[in-house]
N, C-alpha and C positions, 0 to 999 in steps of 0.2 A: 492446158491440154498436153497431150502425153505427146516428147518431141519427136521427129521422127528419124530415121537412125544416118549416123552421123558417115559422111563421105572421106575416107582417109585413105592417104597415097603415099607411099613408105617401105619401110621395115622393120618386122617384129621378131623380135629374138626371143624364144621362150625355154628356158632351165626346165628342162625335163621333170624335176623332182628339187626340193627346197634343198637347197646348198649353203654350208656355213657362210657365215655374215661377211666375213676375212675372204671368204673365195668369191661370194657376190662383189662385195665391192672392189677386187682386183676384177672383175668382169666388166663391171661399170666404164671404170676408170682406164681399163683396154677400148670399151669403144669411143669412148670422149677421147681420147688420145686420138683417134684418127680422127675425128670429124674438127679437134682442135686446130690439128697438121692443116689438115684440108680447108679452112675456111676461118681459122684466128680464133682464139679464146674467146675474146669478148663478142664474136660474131655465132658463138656458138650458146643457146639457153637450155640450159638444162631442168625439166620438171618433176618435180615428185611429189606423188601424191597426195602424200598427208605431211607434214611439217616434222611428225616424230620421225628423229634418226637424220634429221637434215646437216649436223655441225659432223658427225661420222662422216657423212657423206660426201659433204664440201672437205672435211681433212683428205680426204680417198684423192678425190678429183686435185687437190692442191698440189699433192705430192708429183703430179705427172709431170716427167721434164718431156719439154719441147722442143723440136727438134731444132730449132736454131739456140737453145740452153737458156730459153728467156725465161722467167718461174710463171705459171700459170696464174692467172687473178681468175677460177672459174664464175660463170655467172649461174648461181643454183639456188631456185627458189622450189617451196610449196606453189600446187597450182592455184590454192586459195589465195595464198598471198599473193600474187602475179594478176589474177581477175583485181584483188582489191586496187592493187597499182593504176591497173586498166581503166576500172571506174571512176578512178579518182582523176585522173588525169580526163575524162570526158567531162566530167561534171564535177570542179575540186566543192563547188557548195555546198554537192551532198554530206548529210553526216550519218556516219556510221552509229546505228543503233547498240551501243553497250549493253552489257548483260541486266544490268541491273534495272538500267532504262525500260529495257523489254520484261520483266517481269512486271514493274509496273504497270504500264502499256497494257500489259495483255491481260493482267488482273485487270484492270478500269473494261478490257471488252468484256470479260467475263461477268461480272457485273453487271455489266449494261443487259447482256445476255441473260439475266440470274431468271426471268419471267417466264423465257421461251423455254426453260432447262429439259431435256426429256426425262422421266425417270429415273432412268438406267445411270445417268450422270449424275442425277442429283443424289444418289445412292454413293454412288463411284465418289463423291465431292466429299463424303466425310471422312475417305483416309487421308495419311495425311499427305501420301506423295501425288496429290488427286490433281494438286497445280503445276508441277514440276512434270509429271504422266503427259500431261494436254500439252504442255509446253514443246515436250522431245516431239511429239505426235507431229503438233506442228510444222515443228523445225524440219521434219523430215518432207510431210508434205510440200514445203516452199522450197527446198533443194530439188525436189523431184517437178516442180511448176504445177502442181496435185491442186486443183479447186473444184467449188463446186458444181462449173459444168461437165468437168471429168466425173463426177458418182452423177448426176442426171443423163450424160448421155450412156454411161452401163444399165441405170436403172438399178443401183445400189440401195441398199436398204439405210433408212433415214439416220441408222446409226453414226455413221460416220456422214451423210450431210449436214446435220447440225455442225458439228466442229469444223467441217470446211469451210461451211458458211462463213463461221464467227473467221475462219484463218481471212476469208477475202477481205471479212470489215476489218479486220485490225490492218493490214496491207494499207487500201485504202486510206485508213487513220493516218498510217506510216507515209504515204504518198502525198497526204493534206497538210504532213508537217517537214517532209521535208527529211525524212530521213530514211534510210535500206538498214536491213538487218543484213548481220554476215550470213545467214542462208541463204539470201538472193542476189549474193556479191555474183556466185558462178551465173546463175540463170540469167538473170541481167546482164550481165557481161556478154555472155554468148550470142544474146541478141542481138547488142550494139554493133560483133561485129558482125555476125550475120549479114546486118545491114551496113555496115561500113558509115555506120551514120556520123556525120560531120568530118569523112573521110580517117575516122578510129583505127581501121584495119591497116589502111598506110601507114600510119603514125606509128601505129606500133611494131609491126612487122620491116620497118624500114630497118633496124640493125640488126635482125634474126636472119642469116643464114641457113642454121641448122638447127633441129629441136632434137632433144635427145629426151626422152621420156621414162623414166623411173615408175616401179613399181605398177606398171601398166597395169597388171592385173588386176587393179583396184580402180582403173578408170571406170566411171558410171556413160551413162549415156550422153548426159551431161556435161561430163567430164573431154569423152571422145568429140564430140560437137565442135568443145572448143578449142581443143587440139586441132582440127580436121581447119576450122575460120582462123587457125594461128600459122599453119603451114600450108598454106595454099601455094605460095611461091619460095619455100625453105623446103630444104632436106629432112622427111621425120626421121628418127629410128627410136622405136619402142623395144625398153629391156623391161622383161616382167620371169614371173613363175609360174607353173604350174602348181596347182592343189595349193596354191598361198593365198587366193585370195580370202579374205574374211568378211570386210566390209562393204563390199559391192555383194556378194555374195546376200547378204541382207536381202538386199530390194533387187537382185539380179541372179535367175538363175543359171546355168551352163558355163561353159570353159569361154573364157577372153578370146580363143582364136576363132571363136564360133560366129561371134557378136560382133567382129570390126568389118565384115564386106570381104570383096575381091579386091581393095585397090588396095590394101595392104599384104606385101608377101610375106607371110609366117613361116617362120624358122625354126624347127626345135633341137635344141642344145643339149645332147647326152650330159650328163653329169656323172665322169671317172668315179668309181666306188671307192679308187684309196688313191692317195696319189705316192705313195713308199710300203716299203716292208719294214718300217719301222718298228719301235715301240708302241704297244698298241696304246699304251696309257696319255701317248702324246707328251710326253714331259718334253720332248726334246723340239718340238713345235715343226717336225716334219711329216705327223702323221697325222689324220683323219682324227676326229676326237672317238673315244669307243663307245659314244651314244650314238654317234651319226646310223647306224640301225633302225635304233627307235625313233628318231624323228623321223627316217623315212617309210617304218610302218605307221606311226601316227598321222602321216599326210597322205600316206598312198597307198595303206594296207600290205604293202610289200614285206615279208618276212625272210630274214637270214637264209630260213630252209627253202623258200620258195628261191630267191636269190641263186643258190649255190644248184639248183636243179636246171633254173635256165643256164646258166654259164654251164655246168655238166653237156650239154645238150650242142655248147659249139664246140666242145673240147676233146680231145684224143682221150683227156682220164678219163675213166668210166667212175671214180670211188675218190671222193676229196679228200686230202689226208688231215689228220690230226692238226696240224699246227694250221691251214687255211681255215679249218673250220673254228677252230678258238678264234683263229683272228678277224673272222667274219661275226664275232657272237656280239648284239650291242649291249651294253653295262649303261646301267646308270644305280646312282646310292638315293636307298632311300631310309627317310627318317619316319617314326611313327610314334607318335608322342599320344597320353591321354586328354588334353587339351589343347586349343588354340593358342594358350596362354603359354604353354610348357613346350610346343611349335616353334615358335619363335624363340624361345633359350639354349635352346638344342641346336637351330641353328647359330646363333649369338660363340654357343660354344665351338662350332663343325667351320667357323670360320675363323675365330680364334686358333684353332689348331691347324688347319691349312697356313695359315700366315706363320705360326713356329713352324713347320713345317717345310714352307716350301720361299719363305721370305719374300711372298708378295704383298702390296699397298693394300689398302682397305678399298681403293679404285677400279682393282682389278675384282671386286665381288658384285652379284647382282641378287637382289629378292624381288622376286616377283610377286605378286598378289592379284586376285583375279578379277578384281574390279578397283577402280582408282578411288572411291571409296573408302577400301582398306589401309591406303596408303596413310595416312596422319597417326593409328594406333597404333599399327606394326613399327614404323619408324621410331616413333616413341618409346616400343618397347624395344627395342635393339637398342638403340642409345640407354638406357635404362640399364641397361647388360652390360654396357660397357662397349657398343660398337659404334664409332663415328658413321651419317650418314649424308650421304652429300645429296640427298631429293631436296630439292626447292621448290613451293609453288606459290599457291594462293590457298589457304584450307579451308576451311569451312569456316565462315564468318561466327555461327554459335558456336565455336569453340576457341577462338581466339579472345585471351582476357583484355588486349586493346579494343577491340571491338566494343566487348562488353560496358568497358569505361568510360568510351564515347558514347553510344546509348545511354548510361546513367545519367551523364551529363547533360545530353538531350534532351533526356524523360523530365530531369529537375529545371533545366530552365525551359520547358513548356507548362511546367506546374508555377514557375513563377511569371510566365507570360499572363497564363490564364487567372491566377490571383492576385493578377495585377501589381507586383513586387514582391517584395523576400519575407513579409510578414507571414506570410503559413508556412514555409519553410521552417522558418525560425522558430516558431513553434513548436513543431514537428521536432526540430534538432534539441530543444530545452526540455520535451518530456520523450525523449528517446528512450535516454538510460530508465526511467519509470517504466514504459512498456518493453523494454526487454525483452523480458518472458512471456508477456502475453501478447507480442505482437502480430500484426496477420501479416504473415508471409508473403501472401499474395499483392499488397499493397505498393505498385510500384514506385512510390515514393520513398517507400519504407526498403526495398528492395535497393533503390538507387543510392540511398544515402549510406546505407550498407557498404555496397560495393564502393562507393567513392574514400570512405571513409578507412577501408582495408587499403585501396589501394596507393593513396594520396597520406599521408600521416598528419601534413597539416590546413586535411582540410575543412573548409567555413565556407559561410555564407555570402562571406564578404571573397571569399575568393572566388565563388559563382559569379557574383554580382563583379566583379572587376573584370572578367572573362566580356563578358555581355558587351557587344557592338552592333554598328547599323545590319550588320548582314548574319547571318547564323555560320556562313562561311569562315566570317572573320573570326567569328565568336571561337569558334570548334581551333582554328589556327591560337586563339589568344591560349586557351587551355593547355594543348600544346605545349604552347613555350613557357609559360607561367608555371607548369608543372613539372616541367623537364623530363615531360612523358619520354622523349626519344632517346634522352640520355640514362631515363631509369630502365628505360629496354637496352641497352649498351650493355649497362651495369649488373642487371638482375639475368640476362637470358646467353642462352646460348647463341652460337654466330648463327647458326639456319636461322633459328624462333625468332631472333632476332629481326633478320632479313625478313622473314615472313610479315611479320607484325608490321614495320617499316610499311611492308606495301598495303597493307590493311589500312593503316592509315591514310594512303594515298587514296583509296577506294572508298573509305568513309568522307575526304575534302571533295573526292569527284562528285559523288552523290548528292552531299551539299550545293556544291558549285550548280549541277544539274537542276535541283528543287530551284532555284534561285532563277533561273533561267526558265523554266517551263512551265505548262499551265495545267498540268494531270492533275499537281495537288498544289495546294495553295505554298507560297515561297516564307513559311515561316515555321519554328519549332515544330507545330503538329505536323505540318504536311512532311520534316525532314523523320519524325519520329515515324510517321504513317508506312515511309518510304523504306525507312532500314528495317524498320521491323517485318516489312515483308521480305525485303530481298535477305535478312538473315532466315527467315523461316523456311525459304525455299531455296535456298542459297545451296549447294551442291561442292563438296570436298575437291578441291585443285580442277575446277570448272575451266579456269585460264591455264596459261601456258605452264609445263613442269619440265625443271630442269634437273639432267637427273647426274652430271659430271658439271661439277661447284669448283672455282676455282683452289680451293683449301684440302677437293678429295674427300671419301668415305664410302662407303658402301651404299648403291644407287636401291632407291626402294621406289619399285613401278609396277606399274599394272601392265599384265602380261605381254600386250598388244604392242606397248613400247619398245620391246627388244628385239624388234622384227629386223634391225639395221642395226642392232649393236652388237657386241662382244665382250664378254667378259672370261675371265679362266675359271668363275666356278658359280653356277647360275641354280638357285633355290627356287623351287617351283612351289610356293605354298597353298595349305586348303585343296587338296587333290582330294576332296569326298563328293559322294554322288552328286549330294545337293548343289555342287559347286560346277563340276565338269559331269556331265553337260547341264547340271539343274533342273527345275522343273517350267520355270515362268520364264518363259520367250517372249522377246521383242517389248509389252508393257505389260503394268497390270492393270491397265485401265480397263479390258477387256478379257474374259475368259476364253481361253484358248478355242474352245467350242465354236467361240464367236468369229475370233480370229480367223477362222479356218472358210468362213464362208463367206470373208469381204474382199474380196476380189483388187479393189481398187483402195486398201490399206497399203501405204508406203512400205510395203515387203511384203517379202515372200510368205504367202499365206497358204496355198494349195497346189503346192509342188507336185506336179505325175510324177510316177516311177522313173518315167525316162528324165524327167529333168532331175530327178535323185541321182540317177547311176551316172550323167553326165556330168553334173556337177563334182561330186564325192566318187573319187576311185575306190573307199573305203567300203562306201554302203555295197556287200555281199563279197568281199575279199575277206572279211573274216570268216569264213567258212575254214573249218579245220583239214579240210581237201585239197583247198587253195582251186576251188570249184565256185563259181559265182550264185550267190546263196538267192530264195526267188524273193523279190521284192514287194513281198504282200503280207506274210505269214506276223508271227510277232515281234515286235520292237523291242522287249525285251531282251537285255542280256545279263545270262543268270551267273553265281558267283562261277568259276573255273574250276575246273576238278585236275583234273589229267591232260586234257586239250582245249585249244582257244573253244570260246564258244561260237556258235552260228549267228551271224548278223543278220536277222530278218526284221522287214518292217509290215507295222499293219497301221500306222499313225504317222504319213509322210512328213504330217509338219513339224511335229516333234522331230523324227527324226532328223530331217533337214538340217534343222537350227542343235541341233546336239551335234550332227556333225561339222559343224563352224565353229563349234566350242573344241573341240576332238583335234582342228585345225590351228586352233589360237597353241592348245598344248604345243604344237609339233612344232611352229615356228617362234615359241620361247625357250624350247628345248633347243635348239640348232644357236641360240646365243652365248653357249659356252663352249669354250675354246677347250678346255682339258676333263672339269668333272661335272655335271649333273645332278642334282639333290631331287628327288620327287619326297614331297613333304605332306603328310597327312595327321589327321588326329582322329582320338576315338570321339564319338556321340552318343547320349544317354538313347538307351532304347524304349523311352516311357516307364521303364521300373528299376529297377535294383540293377541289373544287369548290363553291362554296357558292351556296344557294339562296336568294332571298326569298321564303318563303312564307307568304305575305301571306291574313289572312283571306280565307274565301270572302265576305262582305258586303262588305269594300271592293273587290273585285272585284267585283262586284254593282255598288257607287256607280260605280266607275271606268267600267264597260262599258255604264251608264243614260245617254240622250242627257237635255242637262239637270241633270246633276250632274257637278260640278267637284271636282276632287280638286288642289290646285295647293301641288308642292313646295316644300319649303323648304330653302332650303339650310343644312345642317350642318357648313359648313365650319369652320377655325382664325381667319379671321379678325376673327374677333367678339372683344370686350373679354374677358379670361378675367376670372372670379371666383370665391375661394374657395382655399384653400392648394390643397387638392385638385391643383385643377386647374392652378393654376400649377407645381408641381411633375412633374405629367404633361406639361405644356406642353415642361416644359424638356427631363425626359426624352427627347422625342421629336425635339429637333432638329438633333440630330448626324445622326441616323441619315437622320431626313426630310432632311435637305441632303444629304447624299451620295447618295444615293437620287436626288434630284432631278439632280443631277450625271450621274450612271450614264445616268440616263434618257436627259438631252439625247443622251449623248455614244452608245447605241444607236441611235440614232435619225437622226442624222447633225446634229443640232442644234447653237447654241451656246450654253454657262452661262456666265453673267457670276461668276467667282470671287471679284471684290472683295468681292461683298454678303457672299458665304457666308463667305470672309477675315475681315471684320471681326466676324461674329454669331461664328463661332470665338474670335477675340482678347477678343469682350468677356465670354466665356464663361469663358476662361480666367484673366482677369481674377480674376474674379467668384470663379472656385474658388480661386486663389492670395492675394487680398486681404479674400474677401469674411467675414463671419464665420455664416459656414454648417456645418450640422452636417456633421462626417467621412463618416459614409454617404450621406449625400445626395453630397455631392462623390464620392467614388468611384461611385455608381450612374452618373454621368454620362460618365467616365472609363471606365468597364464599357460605357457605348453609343459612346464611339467607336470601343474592341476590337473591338464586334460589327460596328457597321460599317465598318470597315475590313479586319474577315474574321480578326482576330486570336485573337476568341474565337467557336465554336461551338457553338452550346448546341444539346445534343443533345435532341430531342423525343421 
C-alpha cells in the first residue's frame, strides 16, 4: 500500500539553482564541519542518495580539519547501502538476491504465468527487451511497496494487475526461500524500524548523533520515512538543490520543499552569479566557468538577458556596459560531426589537443553518453583513437569473449553429459575439417568447438574431459587453470578489458556456485547452460557498480547522470540529437505512451496537471521569448529557432514532463566541467539522399537565447592523428580524398597543383612496395584507388 508521508524534524538547506560540483561540495563539507565540531566525526552519518559520486564526496568531507587538528575518519554511506547494513544486522540469514538469480527467479514466474498471459503482453513478449521491460517495471513497483491491492483499491485497469499480481508471487517465492531482492532492502528496512522490532531502532541509532543528508532532492517517500525512523532522537540537516532532482522526479511530482511537512524548516540558499572579475575563460581557477549560464538556463530557464534586467532593476545603472554583458554571455563549444562514428574522433582529437595545450592528465577529461548502454562502444572507440580510458565495470556478458569461452565450454560438456562421454565429440572433431564449408552455423556444438578452438590453440577432447569433476563449479575452476585462461587475459588485453573479464569470471563461478546450491534449475551442465544463457540474453551493459577514476587514470566514459557530483576541466556531452534529448519513449516500452498516460497507479509519473508541470519544471513556459510565462496547454512542440528562443507550450503533459527531466539530466552534466564544455552532435540520414542535422531541441534553445554562445569547433584532418585506429583510416581515405579534391578543382573551373598530390601517391606507394605492412592493409588501399578512379563499384 502507498506509504504514508514521512514525519521529519530538522533542517533543509536548499541551492537556489544547481551550483558547480567544486562549490557544492565546499557546501557540504562547510556544514559537516559544524555538526563534526559539535558532536565528533564518527558520531556524525552522513547520507547520500544514490552511491554515484560517493569517493568525490568522502575526499570532500576527509579534507575538513578539525578543530582540535585531529584528520577526519568521515562516516558516508549510500542510503541503500546503510538499509542494506540495517537488514543484515536484523536478520544476518537473509540472503541478498543477485542479479542473475532474479532474472532467473522471475523468468521461472513468468513461465509459471505463460497461461494467464493477457494479450497485450503476449504481443509485447516477442521483442526482445520484453524480459528486461517487466523486470525494471517490477523493480520499481517493489521500491515504491506497489501490489496488487494498490491497482484493486483504485480500480486500475487489468493492465497492469496482471504484473502486479505475478510481482506479489515472485516476492512470496523470494519469502519461501529466504531471500530479499535489493529493491526491497529500503521498504523493508523502513519497516523494521518503524517498528523498532527486536529493538532495531536502538541498535542502530545508538552511535548517530547527527544525520547530514545529501542530495535530498532525490529523497523518495521512502527514502524520507526512513530518514524521519533514523533521526528521531539525532540532529537532521538535509543539503539538496533546486531544479536538480531527476530521479525522484520519475515517480514524484513537485519541488522537495513541498513534500517534507512543517517539522522540517527550509532554507533557501541564493547562489552568487560569479564569485571574481576574473578571467572569464577560468584558466586561472578563480572564476565561474563561462558555461555556468547555460546550465543555469537548462535547469531554470533563466537567460543572461533576463538575468542582467533583474540586477538593472536594483541598481542605480540604468544601461549595462559592454564588458558586464560579455562577461555575463554563457559559452560552451560545440562539435558537429556526420556520424556517431566520426563524434567520437573529433572528440578523441579536442582532447588530444587540450592536453598539448594546456598540459593536463587524461583524469582531468570526462565523456559522457546518455545512457550507460553507450558506454562499452564509445570507450572502445576512444581507445581505438588513441585515448586511455579509466571506466571500469561489468559490460555486457554477450560481448565479453571470456564469457563467451566459458559458455562453449559449458555447451560441450553438457553435449558430453548427455552422450554419455566424449565419443560424439570426437566425432564431431575427426570430421570437422570435412564439413568446413558446409557446416550449419547454427549448431552449437559446431559453434562451440569453434570458439574453443580459436581460442585455446591446444585444444582436445581430452582436455575437456580432464577439466570434468564431481561438481560443474570445480569443473569451470579446472578449465581455468589448465588453460591459463587468466594469464592469457594478462597477456593478450588491455589493463581495463582485462579487469573487466577477471570479474566476468567471477560472475560466471558465482552462477555456477549458485545452480549447485538451488532448486530453480537442476545442479548440472543443462540447468548451468539454461542459466547463463538467460542471464547473457538479458543481461544489461555495467548493470553493477562503475567506476569511473581507475587507479592507473584516463578519461572517465559515463552516462550523463553520473556527473552529478563530479568534476572535471573539460566535459563532452555526446549524442545531443532530438531522438536522444529529450527522445521520444519514456519511462518503458512495454507500453504505448497512450497507455501510459491513463494508469494511474504505474510506478511514475503518468498524468502530470499543469500545476504539477510549472511546479515541478521552472522551465516549462520560461522559454517564451518575452521572458513572459508561456500558457500551459497550447503545443509541445518546439520548432527549429530562427531570430528568437522559441515559445514553450505544452498540449501533451506527459511528454512533456519526462522531456523535461531529460532538459535537467543536460544541465546537471554541463555544471561537471570546471573550465570548457563540448555539446556534441551528429548528422542523421533523413530517409533519402539528403541528410539532416537534427540537433537536439535544447541546443536549439541555447543557440536561439541572446546571451548564450554556442561556438564551433572545427573537426577537420588537420589535427595530429592518434591511435592505430585512426591512422589506418587516415590513410585509407587519401587516395580517394585527393582525387576528389582534383575533380573538384577541375568542375569548378579551378586549378590543382598535382606535384603535392604526385608525391603523397609516390610515398604511398613507396610505403606499400617496401614498407613492411600487413598484405590487407596494403591491398585495402590499392581497393581505394580502384574506387576512385571508377575501376571498382561498389554497389549499395
Amino acid at each position: 500500500m502507498a506509504s504514508p508521508p514521512p514525519t521529519l524534524h530538522g533542517t533543509c538547506k536548499l541551492r537556489s539553482t544547481p551550483v558547480p560540483s567544486t562549490e557544492l561540495l565546499e557546501h557540504v563539507a562547510t556544514e559537516y564541519a559544524a555538526l563534526a565540531d559539535e558532536y565528533g566525526p564518527r558520531n556524525v552519518l552522513v547520507l547520500k542518495r544514490h552511491p554515484t559520486g560517493l569517493d568525490p564526496l568522502t575526499e570532500a568531507l576527509a579534507g575538513v580539519e578539525a578543530t582540535t587538528g585531529s584528520p577526519r575518519s568521515p562516516r558516508v554511506e549510500s542510503l541503500p547501502e546503510h538499509a542494506s547494513k540495517v537488514l543484515e544486522e536484523y536478520d544476518p540469514t537473509l540472503d541478498r538476491l543477485e542479479y542473475e538469480e532474479r532474472i532467473e527467479l522471475i523468468s521461472l514466474v513468468i513461465d509459471g504465468a505463460s497461461r494467464d498471459v493477457p494479450d497485450y503482453l503476449e504481443r509485447a513478449s516477442t521483442h526482445e527487451s520484453f524480459a528486461r521491460d517487466v523486470g525494471q517495471l517490477l523493480l520499481e513497483a517493489t521500491r515504491q511497496r506497489l501490489g496488487l491491492a494498490d491497482i484493486e483499491a483504485e480500480e486500475a485497469d487489468e493492465r497492469l494487475a496482471f504484473l502486479y499480481a505475478m510481482n506479489d508471487r515472485f516476492h512470496a517465492e523470494l519469502e519461501d526461500r529466504g531471500y530479499v531482492e535489493r529493491a526491497d532492502v529500503i521498504p523493508r528496512t523502513v519497516e523494521l524500524l518503524e517498528s523498532n522490532a527486536d529493538g532495531l531502532r536502538e541498535r542502530v541509532t545508538d552511535s548517530i548523533d547527527a544525520v547530514l543528508a545529501v542530495e535530498f532532492e532525490e529523497f523518495r517517500r521512502l527514502d524520507r520515512r526512513y530518514l524521519a525512523a533514523l533521526t528521531g532522537d539525532a540532529q537532521l540537516v538535509c543539503l539538496g538543490e533546486r531544479h536538480a532532482s531527476v530521479e525522484r522526479t520519475r515517480v514524484e511530482p513537485g519541488r522537495i520543499e513541498d513534500l517534507v511537512g512543517n517539522g522540517l524548516s527550509v532554507e533557501v540558499l541564493e547562489s552568487p552569479r560569479r564569485r571574481s572579475d576574473g578571467d572569464a575563460s577560468n584558466e586561472n581557477g578563480g572564476e565561474s566557468p563561462p558555461h555556468r549560464p547555460i546550465t543555469r538556463f537548462l535547469s531554470t530557464g533563466e537567460s543572461p538577458r533576463r538575468s542582467r534586467s533583474d540586477a538593472q532593476s536594483d541598481s542605480s545603472t540604468d544601461e549595462p556596459t559592454t564588458e558586464s554583458s560579455e562577461r555575463d554571455t554563457g559559452r560552451a563549444r560545440r562539435i558537429r560531426t556526420r556520424t556517431g562514428r566520426e563524434q567520437v574522433r573529433a572528440v578523441a582529437a579536442e582532447i588530444q589537443a587540450l592536453r598539448d595545450r594546456h598540459d593536463w592528465s587524461y583524469d582531468e577529461f570526462a565523456v559522457a553518453v546518455p545512457r550507460i548502454e553507450r558506454v562499452p562502444e564509445t570507450r572502445t572507440r576512444l581507445r581505438d583513437a588513441g585515448i586511455p580510458t579509466a571506466t571500469i565495470g561489468t559490460p555486457s556478458l554477450a560481448e565479453d569473449p571470456v564469457v563467451n569461452e566459458l559458455y562453449a565450454f559449458v555447451t560441450l560438456q553438457r553435449e558430453r553429459e548427455r552422450a554419455g562421454g566424449s565419443e560424439r565429440l570426437e566425432t564431431e572433431l575427426a570430421r570437422h575439417a570435412d564439413r568446413e564449408r558446409n557446416r550449419d552455423a547454427g549448431d552449437p556444438r559446431e559453434v562451440s568447438i569453434e570458439r574453443l578452438r580459436a581460442r585455446v590453440p591446444d585444444f582436445s577432447i581430452e582436455l575437456l574431459e580432464s577439466c570434468a569433476a564431481s561438481s560443474i563449479a570445480e569443473s569451470l575452476e579446472r578449465w581455468i587453470r589448465r588453460t591459463d585462461l587468466k594469464g592469457r587475459i594478462a597477456r593478450e588485453e588491455d589493463w581495463v578489458d582485462a579487469r573487466e573479464q577477471y570479474a566476468s569470471i567471477r560472475r560466471v563461478l558465482e552462477i555456477a556456485r549458485f545452480v549447485e546450491e538451488t532448486d530453480l534449475v537442476g545442479p548440472d551442465w543443462q540447468g548451468l547452460r539454461r542459466m547463463l544463457r538467460r542471464t547473457i540474453q538479458y543481461d544489461a551493459p555495467y548493470v553493477h557498480a562503475v567506476e569511473t577514476r581507475s587507479p592507473t587514470g584516463g578519461v572517465a566514459v559515463c552516462a550523463v547522470d553520473d556527473l552529478k557530483y563530479d568534476t572535471r576541466e573539460a566535459v563532452f556531452l555526446l549524442d545531443l540529437i532530438d531522438d536522444t534529448y529529450p527522445g521520444e519513449q519514456f519511462l518503458t516500452q512495454l507500453f504505448p505512451s497512450a497507455w501510459l498516460r491513463e494508469m494511474s497507479t504505474y510506478p511514475a509519473v503518468t498524468d502530470p496537471s499543469p500545476t504539477e508541470l510549472t511546479e515541478t519544471f521552472a522551465t516549462v513556459g520560461a522559454d517564451a521569448g518575452d521572458g513572459s510565462e508561456a500558457e500551459v496547454e497550447a503545443d509541445a512542440t518546439i520548432s527549429t529557432p530562427t531570430t528568437s528562443p522559441p515559445t514553450h507550450t505544452v498540449s501533451d503533459p506527459f511528454e512533456t514532463y519526462h522531456a523535461q527531466r531529460s532538459r535537467r539530466r543536460l544541465a546537471l552534466g554541463s555544471r561537471a566541467a570546471r573550465t570548457h564544455l563540448y555539446c556534441c552532435s551528429y548528422e542523421r540520414g533523413s530517409g533519402g539522399l539528403r541528410r539532416t542535422h537534427d540537433e537536439s531541441r535544447y541546443l536549439q534553445l541555447i543557440d536561439a537565447t541572446p546571451g548564450l554562445v554556442l561556438e564551433d569547433i572545427e573537426t577537420g584532418t588537420e589535427a595530429t592523428i592518434h591511435g592505430e585506429t585512426n591512422a589506418l583510416e587516415a590513410l585509407l581515405a587519401q587516395p580517394r580524398g585527393e582525387l576528389e579534391r582534383i575533380l573538384g578543382e577541375a568542375s569548378t573551373g579551378g586549378e590543382a597543383d598535382l606535384g603535392t598530390t604526385e608525391e603523397l601517391f609516390e610515398e604511398i606507394a613507396v610505403v606499400l612496395e617496401e614498407g613492411d605492412i600487413d598484405p590487407d592493409l596494403a591491398e585495402a588501399v590499392r581497393s581505394q584507388f580502384e574506387f576512385a578512379a571508377g575501376e571498382v563499384v561498389r554497389d549499395d
